[in-house]
Structure formats: structure tokens, C-alpha cells
N, C-alpha and C positions, 0 to 999 in steps of 0.2 A: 865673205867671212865664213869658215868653217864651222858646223857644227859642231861640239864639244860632245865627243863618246861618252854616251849611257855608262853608266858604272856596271860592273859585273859583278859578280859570285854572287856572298851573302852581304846582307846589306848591315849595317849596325845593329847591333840589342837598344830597344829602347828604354826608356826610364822604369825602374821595375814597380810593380805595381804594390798598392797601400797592403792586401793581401792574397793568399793565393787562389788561382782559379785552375778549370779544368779545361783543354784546348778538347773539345766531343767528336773531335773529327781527324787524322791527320795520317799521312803515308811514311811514315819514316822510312821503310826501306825504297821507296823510291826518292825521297830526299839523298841519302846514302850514296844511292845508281847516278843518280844526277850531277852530283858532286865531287866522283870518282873520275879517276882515268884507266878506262878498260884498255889500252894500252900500258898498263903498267904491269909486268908479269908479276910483282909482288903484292901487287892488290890484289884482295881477300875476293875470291867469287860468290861467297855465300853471305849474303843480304846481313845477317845478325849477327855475321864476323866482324863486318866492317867495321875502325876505331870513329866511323863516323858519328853513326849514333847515339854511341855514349857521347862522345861530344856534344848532340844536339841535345840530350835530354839534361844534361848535366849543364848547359847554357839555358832550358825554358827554366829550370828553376830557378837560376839565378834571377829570373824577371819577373819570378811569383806564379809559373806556370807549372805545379809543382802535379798537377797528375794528369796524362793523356789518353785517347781512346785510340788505340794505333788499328786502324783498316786495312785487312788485307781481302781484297774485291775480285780475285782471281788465284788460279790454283797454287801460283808460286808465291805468292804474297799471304796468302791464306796461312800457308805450313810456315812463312819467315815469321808472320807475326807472331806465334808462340815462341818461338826464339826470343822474339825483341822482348815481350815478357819475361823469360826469364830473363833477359838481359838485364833486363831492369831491377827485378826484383834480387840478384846478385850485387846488383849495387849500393841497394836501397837496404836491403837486411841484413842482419847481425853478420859481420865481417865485414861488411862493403865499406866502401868509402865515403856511403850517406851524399853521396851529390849529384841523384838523380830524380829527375821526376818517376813517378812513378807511372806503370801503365797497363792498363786492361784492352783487350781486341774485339774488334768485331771480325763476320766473316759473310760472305756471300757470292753471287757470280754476277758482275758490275753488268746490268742490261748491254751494254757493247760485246761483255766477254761470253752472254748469253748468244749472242748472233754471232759470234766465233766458231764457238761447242755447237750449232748447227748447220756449221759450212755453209751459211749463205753467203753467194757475194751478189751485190746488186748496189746500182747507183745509188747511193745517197745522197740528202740533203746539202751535205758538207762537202760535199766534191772530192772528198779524202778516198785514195783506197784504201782499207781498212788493215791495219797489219796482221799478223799469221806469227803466229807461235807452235813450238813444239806441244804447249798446252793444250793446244785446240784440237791437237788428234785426238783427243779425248770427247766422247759422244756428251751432250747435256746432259742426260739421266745420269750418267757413272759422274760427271763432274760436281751435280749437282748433291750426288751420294755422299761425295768425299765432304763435300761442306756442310754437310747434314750429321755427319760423322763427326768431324771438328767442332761443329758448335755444339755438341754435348760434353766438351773439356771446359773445366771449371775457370779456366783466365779468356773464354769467351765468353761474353755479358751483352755483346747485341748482334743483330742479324743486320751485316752492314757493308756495302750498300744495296740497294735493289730498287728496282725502279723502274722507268719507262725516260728512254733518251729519245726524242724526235730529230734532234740535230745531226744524231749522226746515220740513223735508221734507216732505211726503204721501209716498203707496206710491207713486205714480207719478215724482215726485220722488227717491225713495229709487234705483228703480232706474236712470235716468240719472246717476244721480251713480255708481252701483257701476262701470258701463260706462267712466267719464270717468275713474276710478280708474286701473282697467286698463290706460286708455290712456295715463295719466301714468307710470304703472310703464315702459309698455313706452318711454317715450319716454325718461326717465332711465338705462334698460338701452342704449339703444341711443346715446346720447352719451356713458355712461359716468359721470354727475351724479349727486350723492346728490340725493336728495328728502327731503323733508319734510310729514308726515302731520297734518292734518287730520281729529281725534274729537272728534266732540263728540255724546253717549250713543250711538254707534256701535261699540261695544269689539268684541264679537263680531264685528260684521260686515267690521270693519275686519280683524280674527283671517282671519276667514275666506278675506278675497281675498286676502291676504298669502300664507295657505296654497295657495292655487290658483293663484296668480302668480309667486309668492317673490320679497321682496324686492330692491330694490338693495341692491346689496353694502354701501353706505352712504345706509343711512335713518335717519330723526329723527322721531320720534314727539312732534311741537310742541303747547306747553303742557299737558305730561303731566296728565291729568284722573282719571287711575284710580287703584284701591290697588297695595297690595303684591302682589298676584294677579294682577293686568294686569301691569302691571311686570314681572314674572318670564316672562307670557306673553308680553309684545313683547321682551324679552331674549332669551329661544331663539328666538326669530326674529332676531336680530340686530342688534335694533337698536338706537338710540341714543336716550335720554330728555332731552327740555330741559323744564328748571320755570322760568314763567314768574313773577309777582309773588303768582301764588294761590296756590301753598304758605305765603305769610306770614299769608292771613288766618285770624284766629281757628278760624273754624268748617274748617277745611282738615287734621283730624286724619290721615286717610285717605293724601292727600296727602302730608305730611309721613313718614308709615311707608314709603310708597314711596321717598320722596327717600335715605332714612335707607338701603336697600338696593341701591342701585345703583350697581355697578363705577365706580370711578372715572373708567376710562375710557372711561365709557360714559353719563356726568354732564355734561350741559351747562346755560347759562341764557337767558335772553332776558327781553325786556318784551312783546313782543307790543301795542306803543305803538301807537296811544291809549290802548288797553284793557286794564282788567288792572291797574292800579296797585297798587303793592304797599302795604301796612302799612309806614308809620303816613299815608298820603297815599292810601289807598282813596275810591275817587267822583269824583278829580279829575283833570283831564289826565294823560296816562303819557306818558311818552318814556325814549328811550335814557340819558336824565340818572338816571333812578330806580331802576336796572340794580343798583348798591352794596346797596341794602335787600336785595333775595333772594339775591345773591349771601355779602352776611356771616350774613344765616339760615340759608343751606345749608353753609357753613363749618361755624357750632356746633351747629347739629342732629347733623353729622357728625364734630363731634370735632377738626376739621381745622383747621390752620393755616391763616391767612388767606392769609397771603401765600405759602404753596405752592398751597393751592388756587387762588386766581387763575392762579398759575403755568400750571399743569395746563388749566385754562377754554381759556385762548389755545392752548395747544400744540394742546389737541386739536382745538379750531374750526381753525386752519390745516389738520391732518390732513387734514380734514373740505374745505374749502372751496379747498386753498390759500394761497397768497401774498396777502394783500391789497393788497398796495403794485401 
């Protein structure tokens, strides 16, 4: 007997939620690239042209995802995201058609796009050769200038992402990204921005710079990947946990004990769209539409009312980011 073909594209909008929340993480212009046909000579090549996006922002509200944190974590996604902001905010303000979510940016150089900007290549972890863009003729210093430049435009509100990757890294790799770290701390200190962290098998090391740099006052440790031990270790440091769609899968027990322990007000969620799609829609396109699934998992894992928890989601992403509107 045949196996029966995985479903493709986008997967369904789920039930919309009691009220609205804030998706704190998500790539829309790479949702956009994903779901385009670059053989189509009448598709749009500029990322906030595309009729994608308002479709996807204009479908998370309908599900109660009514404001997003759009990341752009390298130089071409950095410059689309003020796009996508205005994008949004043409939809959302006096004349629009009012059926968008709304959205603020972050901006940074993603620790992978840091060992780009330094022309290393050397064997990784992940056995991947690493891709090469026109981006990357651009030196670290001058790239890291331009994002230093952007994030003093007022529709950025966090320094995002930045981090330390060991998955995809070598040693030489490892330590320009520690360096790039540093410099996203100091850059978020000195405009005053929360940031948002980038780990991925880097728990310690990330521990470490935190400790020798100390955090911003408001940081976000994005798509929490550790237990209940990490957890507790990036909480006395301050900071703030968002679980993305992988606390819903199965094998995510770890995961889920952490979620289960962490201060309310110190609980947030995201999709991390493309990637990342949560249970029961695992393997297929993610976007801000799929936000509902982890957000009513972390409800009853926690015991919680849905519709206070949601409550709670918004209040503290404004905290955090601001006014959206």
C-alpha cells in the first residue's frame, strides 16, 4: 500500500482566538519568496511588493493575530522590512481597508549572515555548504554599520536576531559570531531597544556573553529551545522566553516543562514563519496565521484561561516593543 502525499502549500487558518495577540517573531518577506514562483516574469521581485503579504497579514488578523514583529536578520530583509511596515500601516490607517495586522521590525546580522560578512568557509557542524549571496561582498564592519543606521528609524523597536548558532558554525565561525553578539548588545544598550536572542545548541555560550556583557534591560531569548534549567538560567538574567510552534511537537517534552515554568510576565509566543510550524500542520508552510495552535497549547499546558492569557500575550509585547499603531 502507498503512502498518501504530505499535504503542501499553506495549511488551514485555525479557530480564531477569544482575543488578540502579538505573533514577536516572524519573516514575512521570506514567507512571500517561499510561496512565490520566481519563474514567473510578472512576479514582483521586491519582497513588499509582493500581493503576498498583505494577504498573510490581512489572514493573521482574521485569527486574532492582529499586530506582528516582522525580522529582517540580513541586509536585504533588514531594508524590506521598513517596507512591510509601511505596508501595513497603508492598510491599517485612515484610507486603508483596516484588514491588517499591524507591524513593527526588528533588525540585525542573523550570527550565520555574520560568518558570511567574514568570508569564512570551513566545515561545519551541519555538513551544509553555506550559501553566498551578493550581500556578503559587503565587509562585517560596513554591514553591521547599515544596521546600526536602520535601527535608529523609528518602525524599529528591537535589535533582532543576534546570537550565537553552533549548528551551523566551525571554531572560526563560532568566534565572529561571539564578537557580533557583543556588538548587537552594545548597540541595543545604546538606543535603548530590547533585543532578541538567537540559540541554537549555544546555551552556555550564550550564558556566558550575557554574563560578561549583561543583558539589555529588555531581552527575548527567541524560540526558546532549552529545559527547565536553561529557563531558570536566562530568567536570572532577565530575560524574557518566547515559544515558538515547537513546544507543540510531540517529541518537545523538555520544552514543554520549561514553558510550564515561566513567570507570566515573562511568557511570550511567536511562529518564527516560515519555520517552525506548529502541530497539527508540522512540515508545511508557517506564518503568522498558525500563531492560535501554540498559543492555546501554552494556555492549557499552564492551566490558563485562554482568553486572559491572550490578554496578557498583547499587554506584554506592547511592554516590550511599544505602540503598534
Amino acid at each position: 500500500m502507498s503512502r498518501r502525499p504530505r499535504p503542501t502549500g499553506l495549511p488551514p487558518a485555525p479557530e480564531p482566538l477569544p482575543g488578540p495577540v502579538v505573533d514577536n517573531h516572524t519573516h514575512l518577506e521570506s514567507i512571500a519568496a517561499l510561496l512565490s514562483d520566481p519563474a514567473d516574469p510578472k512576479q514582483p521581485t521586491d519582497d513588499a511588493a509582493r500581493p503576498g503579504i498583505a494577504t498573510h497579514l490581512a489572514a493573521a488578523l482574521a485569527v486574532g493575530v492582529d499586530r506582528i514583529v516582522q525580522i529582517g536578520c540580513d541586509l536585504d530583509s533588514a531594508a524590506a522590512s521598513l517596507d512591510i511596515v509601511d505596508l501595513a500601516r497603508t492598510n491599517t490607517g485612515r484610507g486603508g481597508s483596516g484588514e491588517s495586522a499591524a507591524v513593527v521590525a526588528g533588525v540585525a546580522i542573523h550570527p550565520n549572515e555574520v560568518v558570511a560578512h567574514h568570508r569564512i568557509v570551513e566545515a561545519s557542524p551541519d555538513g551544509l555548504e553555506p550559501a553566498r549571496a551578493p550581500r556578503h561582498e559587503t565587509g562585517y564592519a560596513d554591514a553591521f554599520a547599515r544596521i546600526a543606521e536602520l535601527a535608529r528609524d523609528e518602525r524599529i523597536r528591537v535589535i533582532s536576531e543576534t546570537g550565537l548558532d553552533h549548528f551551523r558554525a566551525g571554531e572560526r565561525g563560532r568566534a565572529v559570531q561571539r564578537e557580533a553578539f557583543r556588538d548587537h548588545i552594545a548597540l541595543a544598550k545604546e538606543l535603548g531597544l530590547p533585543m532578541q536572542i538567537h540559540d541554537r545548541e549555544a546555551h552556555a555560550a550564550v550564558l556566558e556573553v550575557l554574563d560578561a556583557d549583561g543583558a539589555p534591560e529588555r531581552t527575548v531569548v527567541h524560540s526558546f529551545s532549552g529545559d527547565a534549567a536553561f529557563a531558570r538560567a536566562c530568567l536570572e538574567r532577565g530575560c524574557h522566553l518566547s515559544f515558538s510552534g515547537t513546544v507543540t511537537f510531540k517529541n518537545a517534552a523538555d520544552l514543554r516543562a520549561a514553558a510550564r515554568i515561566v513567570p507570566a510576565d515573562r511568557l511570550l509566543v511567536e511562529t518564527d514563519a516560515p519555520y517552525l510550524t506548529p502541530h497539527p500542520n508540522r512540515g508545511r508552510p508557517n506564518s503568522p496565521v498558525q500563531l492560535p495552535h501554540t498559543v492555546r497549547l501554552l494556555a492549557e499546558l499552564r492551566g490558563e484561561d485562554l482568553g486572559d492569557f491572550c490578554e496578557r500575550l498583547a499587554a506584554l509585547s506592547e511592554d516590550l516593543y511599544g505602540p503598534f499603531a
